[in-house]
N, C-alpha and C positions, 0 to 999 in steps of 0.2 A: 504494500500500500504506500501510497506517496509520503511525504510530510507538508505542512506549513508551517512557514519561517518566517518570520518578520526578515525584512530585508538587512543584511547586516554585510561590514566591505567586504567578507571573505565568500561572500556569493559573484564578485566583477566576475571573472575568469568565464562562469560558467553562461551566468548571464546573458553576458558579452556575446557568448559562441550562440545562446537559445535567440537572442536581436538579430542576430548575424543567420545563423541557418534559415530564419523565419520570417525575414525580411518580406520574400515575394509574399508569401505566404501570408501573412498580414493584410499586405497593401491590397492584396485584394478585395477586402473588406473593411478597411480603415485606413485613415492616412498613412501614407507612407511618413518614416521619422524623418527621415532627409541625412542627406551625407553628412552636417553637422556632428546629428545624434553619434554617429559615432566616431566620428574626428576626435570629440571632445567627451567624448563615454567616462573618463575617469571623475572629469572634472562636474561631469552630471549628474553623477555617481556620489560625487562628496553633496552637491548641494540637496540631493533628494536626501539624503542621510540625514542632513544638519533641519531640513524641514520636519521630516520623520520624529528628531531629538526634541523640536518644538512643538508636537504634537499637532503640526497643520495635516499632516497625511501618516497613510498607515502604510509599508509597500511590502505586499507579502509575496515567497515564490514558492513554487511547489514543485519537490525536489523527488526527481523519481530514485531506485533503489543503488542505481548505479552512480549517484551526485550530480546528476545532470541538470539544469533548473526546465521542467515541462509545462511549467507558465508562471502568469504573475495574475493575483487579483490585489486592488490597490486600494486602499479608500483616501481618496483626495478633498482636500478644501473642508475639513475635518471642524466645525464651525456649531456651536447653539445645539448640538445634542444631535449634530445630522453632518451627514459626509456624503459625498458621490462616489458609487462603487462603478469601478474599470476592471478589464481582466482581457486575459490574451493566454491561447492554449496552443503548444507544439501540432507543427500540422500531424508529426506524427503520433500526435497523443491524442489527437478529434477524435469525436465519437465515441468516447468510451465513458461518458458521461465524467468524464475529469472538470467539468468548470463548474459543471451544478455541484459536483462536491466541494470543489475549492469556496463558489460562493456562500454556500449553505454556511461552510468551516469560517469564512470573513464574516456570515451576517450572526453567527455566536458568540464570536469574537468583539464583535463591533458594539453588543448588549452586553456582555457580560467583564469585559477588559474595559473596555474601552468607553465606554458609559452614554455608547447612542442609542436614539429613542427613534431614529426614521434613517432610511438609508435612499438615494436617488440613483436612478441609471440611465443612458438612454443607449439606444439601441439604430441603426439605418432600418427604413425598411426594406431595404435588401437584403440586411442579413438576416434570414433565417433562423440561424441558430444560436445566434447570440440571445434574438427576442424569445426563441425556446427555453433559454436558459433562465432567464427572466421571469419567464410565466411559471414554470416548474417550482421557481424554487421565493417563491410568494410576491412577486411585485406586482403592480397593477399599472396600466398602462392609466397617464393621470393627462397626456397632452400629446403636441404632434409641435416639433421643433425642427431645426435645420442643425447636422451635422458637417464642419467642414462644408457647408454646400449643399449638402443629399437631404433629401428628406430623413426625418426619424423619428422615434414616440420616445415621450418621456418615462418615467417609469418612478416609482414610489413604494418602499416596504417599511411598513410602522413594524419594531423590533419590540 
């Protein structure tokens, strides 16, 4: 079975290689990060940490048997008892219901560590299976917003 980790600096390495192998894979359904993102991956690396330290965001990875990192669910903007939940799964790990668990594992976390009362997502409507992941695992579609551009539904779960 995987684990979740709060993000910590001894996860770059693998992280790095899960941004890097997963890239296309991504951008298919979400912004691509841009050559930037990993020009300067160390140094984005420290500042996500030092926000993480300040309790604005949460950045968790889930680390399969072999230390690999097989995604990230994140809770950002972390604000009034309520945060926005993100997350991004190995194209080789899809399908195996890996992000409904990772979520399920961040929205107990996010009530019980971490002391929030509502969690936000949103979702394209393109992606299918992000918004699957969503409805599964208790959020309610609460609006219809623009991502990057794209259509997408908001999303709302009271913890």
């Amino acid at each position: 079975m995987p684990e979740l980790c709060l993000l910590r600096p001894d996860h770059a390495p693998a992280l790095l290689a899960f941004e890097r192998e997963n890239r296309a894979y991504f951008a298919a359904s979400i912004p691509d990060r841009g050559e930037e993102y990993f020009a300067r991956f160390d140094e984005r690396l420290r500042a996500s940490l030092a926000e993480q330290e300040a309790g604005e965001c949460c950045f968790h990875v889930v680390i399969g048997a072999d230390g690999d990192v097989l995604g990230r669910v994140n809770l950002v903007d972390v604000a009034d008892g309520g945060a926005e939940l993100g997350y991004r799964i190995a194209e080789r790990a899809a399908g195996r219901g890996l992000a409904g668990w990772g979520v399920r594992e961040v929205c107990a976390l996010a009530a019980e560590r971490y002391g929030l009362t509502v969690l936000r997502a949103r979702a394209t409507l393109d992606n299918a299976a992000s918004r699957a992941v969503l409805a599964r695992t208790g959020f309610a579609v609460v609006g219809e917003t623009l991502l990057n551009g794209r259509p997408a539904l908001t999303y709302r779960r009271a913890l």
